[in-house]
C-alpha positions as CSV (number, residue, x, y, z in Angstrom):
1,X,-18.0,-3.1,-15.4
2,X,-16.8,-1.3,-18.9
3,X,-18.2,1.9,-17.2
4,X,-15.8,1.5,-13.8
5,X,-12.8,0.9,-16.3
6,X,-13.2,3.8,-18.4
7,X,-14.0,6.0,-15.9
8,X,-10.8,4.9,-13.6
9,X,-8.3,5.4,-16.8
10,X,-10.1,9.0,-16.7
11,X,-9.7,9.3,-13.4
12,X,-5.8,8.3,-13.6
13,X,-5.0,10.6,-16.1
14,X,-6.7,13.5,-13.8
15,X,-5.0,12.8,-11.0
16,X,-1.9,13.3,-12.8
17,X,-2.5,16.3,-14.3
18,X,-3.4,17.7,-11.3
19,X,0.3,16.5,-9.1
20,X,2.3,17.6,-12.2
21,X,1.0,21.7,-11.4
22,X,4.0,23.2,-9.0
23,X,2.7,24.9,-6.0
24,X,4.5,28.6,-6.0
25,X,3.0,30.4,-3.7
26,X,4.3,30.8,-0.5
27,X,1.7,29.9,2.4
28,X,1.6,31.9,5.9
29,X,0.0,29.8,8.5
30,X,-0.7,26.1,9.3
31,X,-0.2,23.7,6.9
32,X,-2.0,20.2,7.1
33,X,-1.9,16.6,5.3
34,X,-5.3,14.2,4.4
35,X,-5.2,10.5,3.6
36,X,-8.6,10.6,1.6
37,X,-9.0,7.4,1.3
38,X,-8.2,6.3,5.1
39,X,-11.0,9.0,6.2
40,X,-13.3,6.9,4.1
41,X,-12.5,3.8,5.3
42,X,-12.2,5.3,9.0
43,X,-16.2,6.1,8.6
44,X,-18.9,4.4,10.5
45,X,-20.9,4.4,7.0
46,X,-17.9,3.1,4.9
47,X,-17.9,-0.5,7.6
48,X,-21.2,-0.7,7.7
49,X,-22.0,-0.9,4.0
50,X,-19.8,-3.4,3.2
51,X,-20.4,-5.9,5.6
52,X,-24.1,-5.3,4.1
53,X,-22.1,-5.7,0.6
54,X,-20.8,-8.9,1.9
55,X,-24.2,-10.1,3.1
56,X,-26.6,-8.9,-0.2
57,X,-24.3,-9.8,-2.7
58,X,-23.4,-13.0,-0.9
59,X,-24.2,-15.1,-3.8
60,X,-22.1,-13.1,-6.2
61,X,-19.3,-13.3,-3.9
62,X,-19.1,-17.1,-3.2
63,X,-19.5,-17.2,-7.2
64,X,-17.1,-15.7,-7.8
65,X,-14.5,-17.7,-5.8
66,X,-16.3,-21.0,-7.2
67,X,-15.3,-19.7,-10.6
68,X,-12.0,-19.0,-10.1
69,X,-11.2,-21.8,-8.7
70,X,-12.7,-23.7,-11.9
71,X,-10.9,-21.3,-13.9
72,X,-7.1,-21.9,-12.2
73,X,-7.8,-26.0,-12.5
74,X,-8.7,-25.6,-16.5
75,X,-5.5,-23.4,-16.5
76,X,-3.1,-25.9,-15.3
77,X,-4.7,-28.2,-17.4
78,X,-3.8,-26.8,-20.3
79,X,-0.4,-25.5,-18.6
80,X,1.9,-28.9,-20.0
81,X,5.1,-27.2,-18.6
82,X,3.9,-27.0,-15.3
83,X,5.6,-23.6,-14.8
84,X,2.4,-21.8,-13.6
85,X,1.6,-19.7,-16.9
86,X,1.0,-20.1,-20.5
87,X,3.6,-19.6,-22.8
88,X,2.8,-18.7,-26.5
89,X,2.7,-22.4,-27.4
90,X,0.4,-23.5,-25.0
91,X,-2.2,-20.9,-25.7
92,X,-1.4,-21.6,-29.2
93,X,-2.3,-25.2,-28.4
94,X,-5.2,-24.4,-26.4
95,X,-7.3,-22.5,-28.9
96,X,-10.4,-24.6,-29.6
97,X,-10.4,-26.8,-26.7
98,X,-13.0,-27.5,-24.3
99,X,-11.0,-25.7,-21.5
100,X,-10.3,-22.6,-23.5
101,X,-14.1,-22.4,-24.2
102,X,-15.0,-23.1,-20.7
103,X,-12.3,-20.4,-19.6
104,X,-13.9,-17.9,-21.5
105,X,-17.2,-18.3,-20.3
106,X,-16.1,-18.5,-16.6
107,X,-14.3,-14.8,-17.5
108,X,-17.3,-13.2,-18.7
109,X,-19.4,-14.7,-16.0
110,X,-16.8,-13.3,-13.6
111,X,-16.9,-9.7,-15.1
112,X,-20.5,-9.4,-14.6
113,X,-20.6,-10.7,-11.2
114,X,-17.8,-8.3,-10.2
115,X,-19.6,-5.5,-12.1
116,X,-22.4,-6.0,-9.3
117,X,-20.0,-6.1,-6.3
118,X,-17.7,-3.3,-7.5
119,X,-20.5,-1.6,-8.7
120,X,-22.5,-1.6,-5.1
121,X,-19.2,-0.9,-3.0
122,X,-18.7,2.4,-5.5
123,X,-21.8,3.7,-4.8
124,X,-21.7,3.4,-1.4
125,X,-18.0,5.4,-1.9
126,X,-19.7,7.9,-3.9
127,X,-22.2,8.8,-1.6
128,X,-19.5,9.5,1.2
129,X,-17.5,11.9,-0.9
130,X,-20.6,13.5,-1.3
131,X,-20.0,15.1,1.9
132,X,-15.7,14.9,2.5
133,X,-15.6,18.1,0.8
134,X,-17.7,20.0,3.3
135,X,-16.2,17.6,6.5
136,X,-13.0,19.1,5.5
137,X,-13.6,22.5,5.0
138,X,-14.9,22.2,8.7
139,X,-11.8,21.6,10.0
140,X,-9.9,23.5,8.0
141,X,-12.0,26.3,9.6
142,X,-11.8,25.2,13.0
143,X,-8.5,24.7,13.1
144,X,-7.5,27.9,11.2
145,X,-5.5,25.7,8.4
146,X,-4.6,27.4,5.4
147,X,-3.1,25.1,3.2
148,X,-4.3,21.2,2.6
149,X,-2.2,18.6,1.1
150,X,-1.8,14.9,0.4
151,X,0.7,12.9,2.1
152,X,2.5,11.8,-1.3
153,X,3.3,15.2,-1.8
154,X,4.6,15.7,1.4
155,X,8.2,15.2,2.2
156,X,8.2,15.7,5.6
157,X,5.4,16.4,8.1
158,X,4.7,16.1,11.7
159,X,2.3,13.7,13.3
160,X,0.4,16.9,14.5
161,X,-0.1,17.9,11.0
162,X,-2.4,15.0,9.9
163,X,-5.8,15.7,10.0
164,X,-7.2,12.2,8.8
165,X,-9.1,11.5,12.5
166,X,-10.7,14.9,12.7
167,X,-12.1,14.8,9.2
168,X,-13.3,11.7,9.4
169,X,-14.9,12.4,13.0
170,X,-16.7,15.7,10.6
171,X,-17.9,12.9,8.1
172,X,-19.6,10.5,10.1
173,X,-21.4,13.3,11.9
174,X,-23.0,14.1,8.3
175,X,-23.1,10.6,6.8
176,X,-24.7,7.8,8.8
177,X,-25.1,5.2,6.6
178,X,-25.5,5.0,2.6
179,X,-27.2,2.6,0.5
180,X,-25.6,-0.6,-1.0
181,X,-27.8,-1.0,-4.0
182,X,-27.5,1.2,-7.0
183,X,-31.0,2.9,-8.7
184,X,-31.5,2.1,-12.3
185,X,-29.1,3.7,-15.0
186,X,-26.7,4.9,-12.2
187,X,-23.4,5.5,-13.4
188,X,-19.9,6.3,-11.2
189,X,-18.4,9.3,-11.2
190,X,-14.5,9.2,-12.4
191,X,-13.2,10.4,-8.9
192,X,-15.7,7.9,-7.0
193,X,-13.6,4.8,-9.4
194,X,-10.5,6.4,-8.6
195,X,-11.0,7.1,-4.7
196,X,-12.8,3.2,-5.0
197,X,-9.1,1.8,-6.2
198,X,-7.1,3.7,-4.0
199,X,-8.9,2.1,-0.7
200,X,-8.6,-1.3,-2.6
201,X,-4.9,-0.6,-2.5
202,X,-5.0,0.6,1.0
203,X,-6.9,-2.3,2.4
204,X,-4.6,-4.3,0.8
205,X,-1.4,-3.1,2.0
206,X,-3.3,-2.9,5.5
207,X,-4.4,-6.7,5.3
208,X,-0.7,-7.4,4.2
209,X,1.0,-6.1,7.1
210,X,-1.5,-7.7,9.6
211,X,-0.9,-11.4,7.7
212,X,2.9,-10.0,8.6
213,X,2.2,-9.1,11.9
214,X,0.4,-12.4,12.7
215,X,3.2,-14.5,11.2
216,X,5.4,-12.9,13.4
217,X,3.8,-13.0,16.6
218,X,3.4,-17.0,16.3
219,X,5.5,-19.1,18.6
220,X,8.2,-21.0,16.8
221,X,7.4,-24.8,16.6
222,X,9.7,-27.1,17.9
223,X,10.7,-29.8,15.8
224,X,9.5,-33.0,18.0
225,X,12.3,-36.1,16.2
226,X,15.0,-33.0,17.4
227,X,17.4,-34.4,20.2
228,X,16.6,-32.6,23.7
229,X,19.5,-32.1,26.2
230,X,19.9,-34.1,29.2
């Protein structure tokens, strides 16, 4: 949605205000490391609600495949070169055709559906973070930490030093479960958009190295015309 995309450029810019302030002050006591967005992911609530995403908004998601798929056959349609993208001629040449009509349409049908899926997987987001502020200032206080950081800021840190499990052990003692369906006129905050695409980007790199993983662990295939040895 225009809302999620305004709020996430907001949310960039804050973020990057906030890494370029030095930290000068010279800290006296344990020092520990967070990966926000894997505590998020790591809670009971965060699973739950989008498998329920996956199940409510089943239509919307199927759609959306459907769509794109129409939309990458009307592309390589109008892609003459057959080089897998549309130079300036070919969207020159495209203007006005049925495809570049039927291309726009899929887009803005796309937007909206995505809108609703985003939109329901952010709220649920939201309502988590809610409640991370107060999951980690419980274990800073029972572990006696006195200074919090991220792990991009981090050079070097032992394993002991990351206190991702124990928060997210705090939060799903306060959050449950959360709801998947938005209340009329809700609108994201800019850290919920911003936290939202930072687990996109984790989930991603996570499903990446599994694919990687997999490949690897597959037995190599013989090749059954090679010669075998007597």
């Amino acid at each position: 949605m225009n809302i999620l995309k305004s709020a996430l450029v907001a949310s960039s810019i804050a973020m990057a205000a906030a890494v370029s302030v030095p930290a000068v002050a010279q800290v006296q006591g344990k020092i520990a490391t967070i990966n926000m967005p894997a505590v998020i992911i790591g809670t009971t609530a965060f699973g739950t609600a989008y498998q329920q995403i996956g199940t409510t908004y089943k239509l919307q998601i199927d759609t959306l495949q459907q769509r794109n798929q129409e939309r990458q056959t009307l592309l390589k349609q109008l892609d003459k070169n057959n080089d897998g993208q549309l130079d300036e001629a070919e969207q020159t040449a495209a203007q006005n055709t049925p495809q570049a009509k039927r291309i726009g349409q899929i887009e803005q049908e796309m937007e909206q559906l995505t809108n609703q899926v985003d939109g329901a997987r952010v709220y649920a987001v939201e309502q988590i973070m809610a409640q991370y502020g107060a999951s980690v200032e419980q274990v800073v206080q029972q572990l006696q930490i006195q200074l919090v950081l991220t792990p991009d800021v981090v050079v070097y840190a032992p394993p002991a030093a990351n206190i991702t499990q124990q928060v997210t052990a705090a939060l799903n003692s306060k959050v449950a479960s959360v709801n998947i369906v938005p209340p009329q006129g809700w609108q994201p905050t800019r850290n919920a958009v911003g936290v939202y695409q930072q687990i996109n980007q984790l989930l991603q790199i996570v499903a990446a190295q599994q694919a990687q993983q997999a490949q690897q662990t597959q037995p190599q295939q013989t090749n059954p015309q090679a010669p075998t040895g007597r």
